[in-house]
C-alpha positions as CSV (number, residue, x, y, z in Angstrom):
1,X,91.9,100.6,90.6
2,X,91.7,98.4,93.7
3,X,94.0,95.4,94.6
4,X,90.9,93.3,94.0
5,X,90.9,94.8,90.4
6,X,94.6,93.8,89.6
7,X,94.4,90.4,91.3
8,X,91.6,89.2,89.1
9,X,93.3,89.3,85.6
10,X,96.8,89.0,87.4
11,X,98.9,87.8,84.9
12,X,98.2,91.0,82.6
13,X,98.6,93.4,85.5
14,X,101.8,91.7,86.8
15,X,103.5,92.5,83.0
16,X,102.7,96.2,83.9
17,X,103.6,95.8,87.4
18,X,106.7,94.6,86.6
19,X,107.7,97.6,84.1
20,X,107.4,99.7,86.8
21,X,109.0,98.2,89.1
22,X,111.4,95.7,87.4
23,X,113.1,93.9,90.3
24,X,110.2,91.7,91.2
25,X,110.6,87.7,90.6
26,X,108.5,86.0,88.5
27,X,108.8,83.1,90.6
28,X,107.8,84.8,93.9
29,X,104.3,86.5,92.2
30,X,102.2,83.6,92.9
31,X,102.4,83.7,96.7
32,X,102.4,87.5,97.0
33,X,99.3,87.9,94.5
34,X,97.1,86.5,97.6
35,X,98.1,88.8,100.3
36,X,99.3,93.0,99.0
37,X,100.8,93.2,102.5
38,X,102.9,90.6,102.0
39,X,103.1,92.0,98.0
40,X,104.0,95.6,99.6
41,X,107.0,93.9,102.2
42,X,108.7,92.5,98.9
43,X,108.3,95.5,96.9
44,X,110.2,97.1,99.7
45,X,112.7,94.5,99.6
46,X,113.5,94.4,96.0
47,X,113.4,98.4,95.7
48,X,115.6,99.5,98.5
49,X,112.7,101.3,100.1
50,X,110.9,101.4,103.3
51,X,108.0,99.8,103.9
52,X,106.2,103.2,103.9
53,X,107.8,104.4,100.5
54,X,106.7,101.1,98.8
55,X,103.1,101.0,99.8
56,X,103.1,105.0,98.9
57,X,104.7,103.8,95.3
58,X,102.1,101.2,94.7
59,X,99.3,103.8,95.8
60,X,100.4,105.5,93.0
61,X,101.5,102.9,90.7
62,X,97.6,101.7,90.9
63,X,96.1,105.6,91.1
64,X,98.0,106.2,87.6
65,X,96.7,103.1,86.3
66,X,93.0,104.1,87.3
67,X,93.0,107.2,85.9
68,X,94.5,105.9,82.4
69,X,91.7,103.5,82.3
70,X,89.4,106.0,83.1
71,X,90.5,107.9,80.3
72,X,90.2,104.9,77.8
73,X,86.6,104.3,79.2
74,X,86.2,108.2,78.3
75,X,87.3,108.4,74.9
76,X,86.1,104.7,73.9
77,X,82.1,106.4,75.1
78,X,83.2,109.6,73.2
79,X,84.2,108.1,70.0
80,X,80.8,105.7,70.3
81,X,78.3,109.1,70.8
82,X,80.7,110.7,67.8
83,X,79.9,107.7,65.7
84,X,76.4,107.2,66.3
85,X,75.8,111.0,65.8
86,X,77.2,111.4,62.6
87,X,74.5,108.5,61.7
């Protein structure tokens, strides 16, 4: 998943955003959606971390949530070809 990804249905990311890391403002999201630089610097502010730990955390945070998609996309194609086989 790619920052371009996450900014274009926002709103649904940001709920999943914010569960894992629950310090960020509601009211501050629509200024740091435009610029994940800007997004990372706050992270680091609200978190206690470095700037360095938060843009390693949100690495992960979006690697995690790339491989759970890819592993919906997976099973949803499995489950299809099981379906239409047993056709």
């Amino acid at each position: 998943m790619t920052w371009a990804d996450l900014t274009q249905n926002w709103a649904i990311w940001f709920a999943r955003i914010k569960q894992r890391f629950p310090n960020l403002e509601d009211s501050a999201m629509p200024f740091l959606k435009q610029d994940r630089q800007r997004f990372e610097c706050y992270l680091a502010e609200t978190h206690q971390l470095t700037l360095t730990e938060a843009r390693e955390e949100f690495e992960e945070f979006l690697y995690i949530e790339s491989l759970a998609r890819e592993a919906i996309d997976y099973r949803a194609r499995t489950d299809d070809s099981s379906f239409t086989s047993r056709m």
